[in-house]
N, C-alpha and C positions, 0 to 999 in steps of 0.2 A: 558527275555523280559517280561515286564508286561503286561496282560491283560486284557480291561475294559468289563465291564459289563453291559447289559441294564438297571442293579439293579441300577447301579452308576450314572444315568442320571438324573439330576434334574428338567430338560423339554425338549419338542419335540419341534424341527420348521422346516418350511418346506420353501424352497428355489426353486421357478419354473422359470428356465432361457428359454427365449423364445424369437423371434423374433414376436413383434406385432404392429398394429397399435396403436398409442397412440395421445390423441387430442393435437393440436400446434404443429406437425410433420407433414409433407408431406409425409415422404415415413415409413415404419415400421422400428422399433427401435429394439439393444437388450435391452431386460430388463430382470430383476429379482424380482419376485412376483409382474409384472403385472407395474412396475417403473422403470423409467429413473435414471439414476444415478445424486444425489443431492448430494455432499456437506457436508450441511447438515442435510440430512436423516438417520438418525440409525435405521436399520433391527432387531438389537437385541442387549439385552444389558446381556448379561452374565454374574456371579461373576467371580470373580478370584478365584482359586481352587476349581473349581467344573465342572463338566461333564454333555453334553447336549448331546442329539441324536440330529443331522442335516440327515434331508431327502432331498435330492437333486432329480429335475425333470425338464425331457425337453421334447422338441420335436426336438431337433438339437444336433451333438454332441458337443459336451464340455471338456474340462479337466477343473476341479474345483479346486481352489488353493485359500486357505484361510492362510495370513498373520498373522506369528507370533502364530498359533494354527494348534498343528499337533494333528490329529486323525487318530482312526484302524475304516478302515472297515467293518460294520458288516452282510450287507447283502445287496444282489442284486436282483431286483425283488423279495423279498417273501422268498428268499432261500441264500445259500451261500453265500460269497464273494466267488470271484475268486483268485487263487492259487497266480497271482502276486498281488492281495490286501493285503499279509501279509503283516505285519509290519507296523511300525509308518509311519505315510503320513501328506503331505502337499500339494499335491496334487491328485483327483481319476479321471480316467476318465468316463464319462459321457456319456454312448451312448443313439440316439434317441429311446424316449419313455421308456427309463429303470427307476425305480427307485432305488436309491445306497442310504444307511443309513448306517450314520458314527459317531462315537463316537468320542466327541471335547473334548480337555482337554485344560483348561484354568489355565496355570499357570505363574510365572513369573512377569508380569506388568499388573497394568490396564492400559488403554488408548484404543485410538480409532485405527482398524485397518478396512482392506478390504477384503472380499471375492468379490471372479475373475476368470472368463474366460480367462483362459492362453491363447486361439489361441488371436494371433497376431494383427488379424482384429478385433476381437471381442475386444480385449484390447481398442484400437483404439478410437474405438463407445463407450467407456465406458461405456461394459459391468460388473459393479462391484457393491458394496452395503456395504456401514458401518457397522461396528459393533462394538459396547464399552464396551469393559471388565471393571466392576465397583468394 
């Protein structure tokens, strides 16, 4: 199995899923970096074969699952992954207040996909955020 390297990332971005107040809502929203899910809003526009570090942050838990881009795990708070973060993923779970940084590998197609909050409800609320492989 192959293994990436932080050497192999060609940018850092950071993805903070949260439940907040946001203006033209009554009650609080999920959101992702502080926005409601648009359409179209692209989070980040990626090459195609090339590898990014994504840092994932919350304050609730989460399993994070990014379409069509599998990444390894490369550290949880400051230190290790965890023993089931081996291996390729498409999705990590996410617990409150942890930060998880994960190496993306973009290959295959460009086109526009989504990162997403697998729990159910959060789906729901369209908890999720574009992203275009160019």
């Amino acid at each position: 199995m192959e293994t990436l390297r932080r050497a192999q990332s060609a940018t850092t971005r950071q993805f903070d899923f949260r439940r907040m107040s946001v203006d033209g809502y009554d009650e609080q929203v999920w959101t992702i970096n502080g926005q409601v899910f648009s359409p179209t809003t692209i989070l980040a526009r990626p090459r195609l074969d090339t590898v990014e570090l994504w840092r994932f942050t919350s304050d609730f838990h989460h399993p994070i699952h990014t379409h069509l881009a599998h990444f390894q795990v490369v550290g949880r708070d400051g230190g290790s992954p965890d023993p089931a973060d081996a291996g390729w993923k498409d999705v990590v779970d996410l617990r409150p207040y942890e930060v998880v940084e994960v190496l993306v590998r973009f290959r295959g197609y460009r086109g526009r996909y989504v990162l997403r909050c697998h729990h159910l409800e959060h789906e729901d609320m369209a908890m999720m955020a574009n992203f275009q492989v160019t």
